[in-house]
C-alpha positions as CSV (number, residue, x, y, z in Angstrom):
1,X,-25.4,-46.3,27.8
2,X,-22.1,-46.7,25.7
3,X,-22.7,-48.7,22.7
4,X,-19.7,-50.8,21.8
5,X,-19.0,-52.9,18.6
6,X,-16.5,-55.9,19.0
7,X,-14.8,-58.1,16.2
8,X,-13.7,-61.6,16.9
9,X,-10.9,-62.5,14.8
10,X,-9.7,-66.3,14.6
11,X,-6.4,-66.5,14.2
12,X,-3.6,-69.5,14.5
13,X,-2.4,-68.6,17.5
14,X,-5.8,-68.0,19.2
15,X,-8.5,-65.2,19.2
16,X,-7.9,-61.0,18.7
17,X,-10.7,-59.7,20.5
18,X,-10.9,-56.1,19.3
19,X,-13.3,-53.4,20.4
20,X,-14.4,-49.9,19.8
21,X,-16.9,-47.7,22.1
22,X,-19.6,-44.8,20.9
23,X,-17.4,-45.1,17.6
24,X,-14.2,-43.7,18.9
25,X,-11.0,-44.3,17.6
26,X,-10.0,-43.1,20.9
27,X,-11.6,-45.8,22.6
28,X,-10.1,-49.1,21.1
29,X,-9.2,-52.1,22.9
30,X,-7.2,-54.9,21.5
31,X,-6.8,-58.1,23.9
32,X,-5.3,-60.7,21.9
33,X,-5.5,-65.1,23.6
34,X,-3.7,-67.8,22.7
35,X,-6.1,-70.7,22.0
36,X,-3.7,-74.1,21.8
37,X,-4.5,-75.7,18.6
38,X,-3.9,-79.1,16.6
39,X,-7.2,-78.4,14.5
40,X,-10.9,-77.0,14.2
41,X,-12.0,-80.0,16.5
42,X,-14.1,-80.1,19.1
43,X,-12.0,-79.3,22.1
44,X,-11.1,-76.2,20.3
45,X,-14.4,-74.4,20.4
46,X,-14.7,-75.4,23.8
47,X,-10.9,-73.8,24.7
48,X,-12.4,-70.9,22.5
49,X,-15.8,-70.5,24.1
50,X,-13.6,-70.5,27.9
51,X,-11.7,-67.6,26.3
52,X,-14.3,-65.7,25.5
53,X,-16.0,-66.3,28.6
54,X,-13.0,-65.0,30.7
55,X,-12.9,-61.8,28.5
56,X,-16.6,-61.2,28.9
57,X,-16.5,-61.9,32.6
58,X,-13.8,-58.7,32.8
59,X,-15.4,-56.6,30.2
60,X,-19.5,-56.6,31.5
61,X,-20.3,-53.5,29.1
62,X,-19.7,-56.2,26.5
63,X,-22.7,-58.0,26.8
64,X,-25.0,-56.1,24.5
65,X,-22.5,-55.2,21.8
66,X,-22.4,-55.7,17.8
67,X,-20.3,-58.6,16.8
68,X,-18.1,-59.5,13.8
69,X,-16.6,-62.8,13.3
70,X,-13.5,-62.7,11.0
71,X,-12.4,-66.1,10.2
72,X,-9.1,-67.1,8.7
73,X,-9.1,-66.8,4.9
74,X,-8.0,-70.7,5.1
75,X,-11.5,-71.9,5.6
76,X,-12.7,-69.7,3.0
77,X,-12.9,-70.9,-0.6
78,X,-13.3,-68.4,-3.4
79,X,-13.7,-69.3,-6.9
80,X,-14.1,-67.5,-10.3
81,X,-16.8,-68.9,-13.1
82,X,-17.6,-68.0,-16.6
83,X,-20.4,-69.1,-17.8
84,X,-22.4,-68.9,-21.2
85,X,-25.9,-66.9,-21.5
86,X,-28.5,-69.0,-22.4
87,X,-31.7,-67.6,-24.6
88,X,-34.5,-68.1,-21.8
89,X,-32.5,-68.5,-18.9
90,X,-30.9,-65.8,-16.6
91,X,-27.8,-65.7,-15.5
92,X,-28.5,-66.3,-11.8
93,X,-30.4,-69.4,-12.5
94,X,-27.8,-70.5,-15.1
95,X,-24.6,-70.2,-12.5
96,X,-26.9,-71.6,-9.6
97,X,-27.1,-74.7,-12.0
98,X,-23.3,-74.7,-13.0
99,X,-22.3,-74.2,-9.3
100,X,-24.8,-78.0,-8.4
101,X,-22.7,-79.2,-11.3
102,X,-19.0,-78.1,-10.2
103,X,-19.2,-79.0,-6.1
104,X,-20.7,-82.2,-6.1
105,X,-20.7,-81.4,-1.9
106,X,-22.6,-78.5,-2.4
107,X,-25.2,-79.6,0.6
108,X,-22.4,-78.7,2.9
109,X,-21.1,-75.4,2.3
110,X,-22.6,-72.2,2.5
111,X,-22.1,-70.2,-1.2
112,X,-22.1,-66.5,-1.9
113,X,-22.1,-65.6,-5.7
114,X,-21.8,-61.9,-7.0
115,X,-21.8,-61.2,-10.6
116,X,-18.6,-59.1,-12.0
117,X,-19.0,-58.7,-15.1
118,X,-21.4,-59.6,-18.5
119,X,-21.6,-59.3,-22.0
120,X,-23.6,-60.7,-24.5
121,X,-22.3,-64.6,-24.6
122,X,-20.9,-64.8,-20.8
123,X,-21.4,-63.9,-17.3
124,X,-18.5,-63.7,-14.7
125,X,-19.6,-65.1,-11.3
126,X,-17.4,-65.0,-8.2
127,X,-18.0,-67.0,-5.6
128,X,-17.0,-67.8,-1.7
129,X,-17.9,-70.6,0.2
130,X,-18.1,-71.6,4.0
131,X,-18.7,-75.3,5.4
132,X,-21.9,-75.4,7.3
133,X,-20.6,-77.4,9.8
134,X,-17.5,-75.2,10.5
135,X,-19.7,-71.7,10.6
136,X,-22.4,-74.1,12.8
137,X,-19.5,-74.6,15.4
138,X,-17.8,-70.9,15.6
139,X,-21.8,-69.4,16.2
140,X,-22.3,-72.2,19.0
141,X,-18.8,-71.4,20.4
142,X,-19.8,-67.7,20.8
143,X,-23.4,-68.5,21.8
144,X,-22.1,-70.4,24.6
145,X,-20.1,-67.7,25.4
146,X,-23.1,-65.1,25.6
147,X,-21.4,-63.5,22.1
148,X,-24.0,-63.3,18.8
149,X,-22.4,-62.4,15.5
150,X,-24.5,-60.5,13.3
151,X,-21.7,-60.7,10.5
152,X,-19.2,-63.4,9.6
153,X,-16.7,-62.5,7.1
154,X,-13.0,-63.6,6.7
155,X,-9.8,-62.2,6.8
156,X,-8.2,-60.6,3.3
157,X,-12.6,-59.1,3.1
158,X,-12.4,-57.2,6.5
159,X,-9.1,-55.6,5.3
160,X,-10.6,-54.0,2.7
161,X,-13.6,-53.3,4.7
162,X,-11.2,-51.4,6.7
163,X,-9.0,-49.8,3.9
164,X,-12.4,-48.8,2.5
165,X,-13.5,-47.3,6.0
166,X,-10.1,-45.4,6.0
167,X,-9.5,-44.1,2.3
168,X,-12.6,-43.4,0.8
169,X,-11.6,-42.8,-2.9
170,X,-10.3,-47.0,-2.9
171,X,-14.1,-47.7,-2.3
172,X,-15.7,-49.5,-5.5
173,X,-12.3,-49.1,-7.0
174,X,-10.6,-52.6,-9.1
175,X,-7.0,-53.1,-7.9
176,X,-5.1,-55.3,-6.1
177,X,-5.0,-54.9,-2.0
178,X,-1.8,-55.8,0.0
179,X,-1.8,-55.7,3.7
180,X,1.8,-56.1,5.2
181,X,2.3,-57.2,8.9
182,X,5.3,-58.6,11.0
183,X,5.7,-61.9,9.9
184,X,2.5,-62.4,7.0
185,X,0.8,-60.5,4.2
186,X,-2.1,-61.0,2.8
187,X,-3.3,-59.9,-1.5
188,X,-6.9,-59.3,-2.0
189,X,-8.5,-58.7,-5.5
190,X,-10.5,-56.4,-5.4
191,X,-13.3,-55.7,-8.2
192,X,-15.6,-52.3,-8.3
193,X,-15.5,-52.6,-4.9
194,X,-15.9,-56.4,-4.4
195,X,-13.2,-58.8,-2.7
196,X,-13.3,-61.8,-5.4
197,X,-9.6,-63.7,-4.1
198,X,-7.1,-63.4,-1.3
199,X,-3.3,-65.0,-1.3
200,X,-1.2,-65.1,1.6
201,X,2.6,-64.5,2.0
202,X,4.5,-66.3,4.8
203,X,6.8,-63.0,5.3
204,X,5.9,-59.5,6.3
205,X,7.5,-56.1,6.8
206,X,10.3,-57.9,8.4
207,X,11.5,-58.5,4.7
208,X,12.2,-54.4,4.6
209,X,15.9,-54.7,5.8
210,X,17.9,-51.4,5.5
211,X,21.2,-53.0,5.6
212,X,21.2,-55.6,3.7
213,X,19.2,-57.4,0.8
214,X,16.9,-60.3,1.4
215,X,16.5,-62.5,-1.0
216,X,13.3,-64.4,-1.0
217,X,15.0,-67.7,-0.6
218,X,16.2,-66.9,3.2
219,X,12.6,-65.3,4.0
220,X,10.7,-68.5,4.0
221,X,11.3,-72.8,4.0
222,X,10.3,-74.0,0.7
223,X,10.6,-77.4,2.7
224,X,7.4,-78.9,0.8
225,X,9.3,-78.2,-2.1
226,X,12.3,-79.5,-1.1
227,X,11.0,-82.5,-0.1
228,X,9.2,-83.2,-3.6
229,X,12.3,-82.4,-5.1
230,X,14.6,-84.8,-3.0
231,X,12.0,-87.3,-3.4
232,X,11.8,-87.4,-7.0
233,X,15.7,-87.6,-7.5
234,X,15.6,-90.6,-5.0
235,X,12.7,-92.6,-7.4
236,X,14.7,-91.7,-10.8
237,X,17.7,-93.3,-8.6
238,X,15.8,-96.6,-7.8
239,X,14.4,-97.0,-11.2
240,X,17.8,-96.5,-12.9
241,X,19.2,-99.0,-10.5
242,X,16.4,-101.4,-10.9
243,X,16.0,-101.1,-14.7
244,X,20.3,-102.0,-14.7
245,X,20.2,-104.8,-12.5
246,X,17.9,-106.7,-15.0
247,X,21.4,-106.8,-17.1
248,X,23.6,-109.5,-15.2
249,X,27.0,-107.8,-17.1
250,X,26.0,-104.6,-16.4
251,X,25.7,-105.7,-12.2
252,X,29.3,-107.0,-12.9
253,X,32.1,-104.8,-11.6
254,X,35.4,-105.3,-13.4
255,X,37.1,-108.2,-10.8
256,X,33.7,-110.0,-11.5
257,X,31.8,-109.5,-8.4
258,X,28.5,-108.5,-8.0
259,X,26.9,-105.5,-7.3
260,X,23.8,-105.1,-6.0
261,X,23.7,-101.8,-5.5
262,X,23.9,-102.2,-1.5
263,X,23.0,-99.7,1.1
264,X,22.4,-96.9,-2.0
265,X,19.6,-99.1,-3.4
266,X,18.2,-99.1,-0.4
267,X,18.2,-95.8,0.4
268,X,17.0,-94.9,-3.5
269,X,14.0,-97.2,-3.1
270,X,12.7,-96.4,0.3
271,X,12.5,-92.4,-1.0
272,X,12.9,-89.4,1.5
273,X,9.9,-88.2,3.9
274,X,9.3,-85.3,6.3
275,X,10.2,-87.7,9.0
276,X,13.4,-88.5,8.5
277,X,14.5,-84.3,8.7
278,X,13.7,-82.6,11.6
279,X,14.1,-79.4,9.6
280,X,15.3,-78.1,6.4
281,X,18.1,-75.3,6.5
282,X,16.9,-72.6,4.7
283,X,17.7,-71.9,1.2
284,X,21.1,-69.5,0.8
285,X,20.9,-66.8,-1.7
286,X,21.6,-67.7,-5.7
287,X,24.5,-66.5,-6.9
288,X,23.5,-64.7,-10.0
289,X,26.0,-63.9,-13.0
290,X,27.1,-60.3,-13.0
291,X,25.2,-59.3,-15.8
292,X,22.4,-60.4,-14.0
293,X,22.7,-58.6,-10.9
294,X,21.0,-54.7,-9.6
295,X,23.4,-52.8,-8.0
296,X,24.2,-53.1,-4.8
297,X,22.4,-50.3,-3.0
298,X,24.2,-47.8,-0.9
299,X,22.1,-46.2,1.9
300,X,19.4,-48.0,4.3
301,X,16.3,-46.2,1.9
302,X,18.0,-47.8,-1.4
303,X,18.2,-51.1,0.7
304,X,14.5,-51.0,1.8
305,X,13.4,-50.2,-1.7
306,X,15.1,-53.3,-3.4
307,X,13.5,-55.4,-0.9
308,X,10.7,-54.3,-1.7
309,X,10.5,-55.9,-5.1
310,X,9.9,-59.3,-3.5
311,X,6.2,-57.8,-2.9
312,X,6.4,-56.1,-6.3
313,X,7.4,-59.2,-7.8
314,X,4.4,-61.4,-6.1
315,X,1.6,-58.4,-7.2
316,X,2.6,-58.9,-10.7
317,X,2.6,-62.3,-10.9
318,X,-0.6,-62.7,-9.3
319,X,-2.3,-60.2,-11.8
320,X,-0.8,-61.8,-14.7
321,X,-1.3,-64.8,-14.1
322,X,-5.4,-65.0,-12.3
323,X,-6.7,-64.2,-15.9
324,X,-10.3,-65.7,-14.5
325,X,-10.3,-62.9,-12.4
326,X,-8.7,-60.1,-14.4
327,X,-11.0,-61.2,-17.0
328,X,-14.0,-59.5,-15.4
329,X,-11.9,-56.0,-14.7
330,X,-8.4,-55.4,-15.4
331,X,-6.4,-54.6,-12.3
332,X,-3.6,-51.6,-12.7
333,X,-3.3,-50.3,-9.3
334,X,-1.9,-52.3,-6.3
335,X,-2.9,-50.8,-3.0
336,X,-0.5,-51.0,0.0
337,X,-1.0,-51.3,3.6
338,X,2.3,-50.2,5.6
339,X,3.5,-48.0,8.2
340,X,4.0,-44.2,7.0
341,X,7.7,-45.2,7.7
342,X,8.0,-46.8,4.4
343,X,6.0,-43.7,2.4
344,X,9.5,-43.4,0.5
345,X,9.4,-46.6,-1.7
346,X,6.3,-45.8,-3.5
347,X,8.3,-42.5,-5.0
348,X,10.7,-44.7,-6.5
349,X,8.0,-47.3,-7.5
350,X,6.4,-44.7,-9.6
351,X,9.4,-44.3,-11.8
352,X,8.9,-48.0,-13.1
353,X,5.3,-47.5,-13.7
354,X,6.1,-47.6,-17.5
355,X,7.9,-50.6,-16.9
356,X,5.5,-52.8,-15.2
357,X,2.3,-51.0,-16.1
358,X,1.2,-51.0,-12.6
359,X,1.1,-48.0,-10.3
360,X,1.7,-49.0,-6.4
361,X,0.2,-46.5,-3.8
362,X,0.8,-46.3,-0.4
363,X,-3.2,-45.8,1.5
364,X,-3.6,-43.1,3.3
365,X,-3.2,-43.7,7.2
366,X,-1.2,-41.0,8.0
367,X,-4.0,-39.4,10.2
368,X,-4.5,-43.4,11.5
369,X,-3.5,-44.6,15.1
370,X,-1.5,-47.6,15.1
371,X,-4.0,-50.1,17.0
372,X,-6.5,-49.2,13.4
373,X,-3.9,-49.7,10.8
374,X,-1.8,-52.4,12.3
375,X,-5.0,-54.0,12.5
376,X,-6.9,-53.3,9.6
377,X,-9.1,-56.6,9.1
378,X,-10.5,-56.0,12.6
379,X,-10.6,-52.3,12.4
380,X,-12.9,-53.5,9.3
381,X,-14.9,-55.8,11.0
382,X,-17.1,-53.0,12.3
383,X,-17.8,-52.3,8.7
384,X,-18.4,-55.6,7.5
385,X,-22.1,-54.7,6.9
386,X,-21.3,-51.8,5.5
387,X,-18.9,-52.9,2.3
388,X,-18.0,-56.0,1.0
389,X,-21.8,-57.3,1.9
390,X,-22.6,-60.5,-0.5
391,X,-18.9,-62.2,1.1
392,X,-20.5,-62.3,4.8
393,X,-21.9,-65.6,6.1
């Protein structure tokens, strides 16, 4: 009888359901459902468990098959803690107690802890966490749906499951992962081995133009941002205007009338919400002095490299600036995830390794099929119990 492993993976537009028989890379499916979605309620998991029911009413051979549930990094929370020794306690006991003291909710969630690194006055703990009641409903979704996950991890931890399945000198390694797709990325710190944090980019490979240069601005709406900015201008305006009416001469105009400020007051005080703009236009590029400007490349290969530096960019300002994590192993390599197509940039990357004092690599698919390296995190999730072990669920 074949044997076939599956991974689920929960996704916001619905469920990748992505299987491999007798181990052959050969012998991939990927079938990919759109699950409409306002939240993780209950109609949801019934929509999901449907889905899953029509797939395993076309695809019988899957009823006695190993399953991996990959849920969005979203519902994951990871965290970093230091903690002091303490004579007479051990350091598992100790972070156990620190962990009761720092989630106050701690009934509800499911924790892992790992220990990174020690010495003799701290310990480094990371830690990832899971509500109970959202893990409860994915396992009875599946149940109902004759599906029983052996393993539930999450997103950025399968990718590196799956990098780790593919290149086998990144395994136990400390760097920094990146996995780009059309239209997201996602970082994953990696420690000896150990995924320990995850951050996800709105933008993908799309970013890569040859022809032209993208600057970050056009690649995403910063329309939170926006917003907080237009909002606070609008409060500074109705306090200004508040704080001068309480002077009777200054509310004077010059032919004596009064001023009241009008429809602008009105506008200051009421502020600006999301409401009120059924979109943002998206940021246009800053013009930069001269002096401050790269030149301008000149072939589609310089083009795609300068691009580039909008993921360079994001690596080093996550390693500089997660010191919690770095803390417990510095991170010098940054791992990449992209088509062999884009092999060029990471020759011109290593001639600003003194610069930066990070090297960027490309990982090694070029004997990979594109269902397994387009779709690392669930090519990973049949290694989940494999690598990566203390971050499943």
């Amino acid at each position: 009888m074949a044997k076939t492993q599956i991974t689920i993976g929960i996704t916001d537009a619905g469920v990748d359901i992505y299987s491999m028989t007798d181990g052959s890379k050969n012998k991939i499916e990927l079938v990919s459902e759109q699950i409409k979605k306002t939240g993780y309620d209950e109609d949801y998991y019934v929509r999901l468990t449907d889905t899953l029911k029509k797939y395993m009413n076309s695809h019988p051979g899957a009823q006695n098959s190993t399953v991996t549930l990959v849920l969005p990094d979203g519902l994951i929370a990871t965290d970093t803690i230091s903690i002091p020794v303490a004579h007479g306690i051990k350091a598992n006991d100790h972070v156990d107690i620190t962990i009761k003291t720092l989630y106050k909710n701690i009934s509800e969630l499911k924790i892992n802890k790992q220990q990174l690194a020690a010495n003799k006055q701290t310990a480094i703990f990371s830690l990832t966490m899971l509500r109970n009641d959202i893990y409860t409903s994915f396992h009875k979704a599946l149940s109902n749906a004759k599906l029983a996950p052996s393993v539930v991890t999450f997103t950025s931890n399968a990718a590196v499951d799956g990098a780790f399945a593919i290149s086998s000198k990144t395994r136990n390694g400390t760097f920094l992962f990146l996995d780009i797709k059309e239209g997201r990325s996602i970082f994953a710190f990696v420690n000896k081995g150990r995924v320990v944090g995850y951050y996800p980019l709105p933008f993908g490979v799309e970013a890569l133009s040859a022809n032209r240069v993208m600057p970050e601005e056009t690649l995403f709406n910063h329309a939170t941002a926006e917003l907080a900015v237009m909002n606070a201008n609008e409060r500074a305006k109705a306090k200004k205007i508040t704080m001068d009416s309480a002077d009777d001469d200054i509310n004077e105009n010059i032919d004596g009338e009064e001023n009241d400020g009008g429809d602008d007051f009105e506008q200051a005080g009421a502020g600006i919400n999301a409401t009120q703009f059924e979109s943002l236009p998206r940021r246009g590029a800053r013009k930069l002095p001269k002096f401050m400007q790269r030149p301008t490349p000149v072939d589609e290969d310089e083009f795609v490299c300068e691009n580039f530096r909008v993921f360079e960019k994001w690596a080093l300002n996550l390693i500089r600036y997660n010191s919690s994590i770095t803390a417990a192993g510095d991170i010098g390599e940054v791992v990449v995830n992209i088509s062999d197509d884009y092999a060029f940039i990471f020759d011109k990357l290593k001639e600003e390794r003194d610069e930066n004092g990070v090297d960027f690599s490309k990982l090694d698919t070029k004997n990979e099929k594109d269902i397994v390296f387009d779709n690392l995190e669930l090519y990973g999730g049949f290694f989940a119990s494999q690598y990566n072990k203390n971050n499943n669920f």
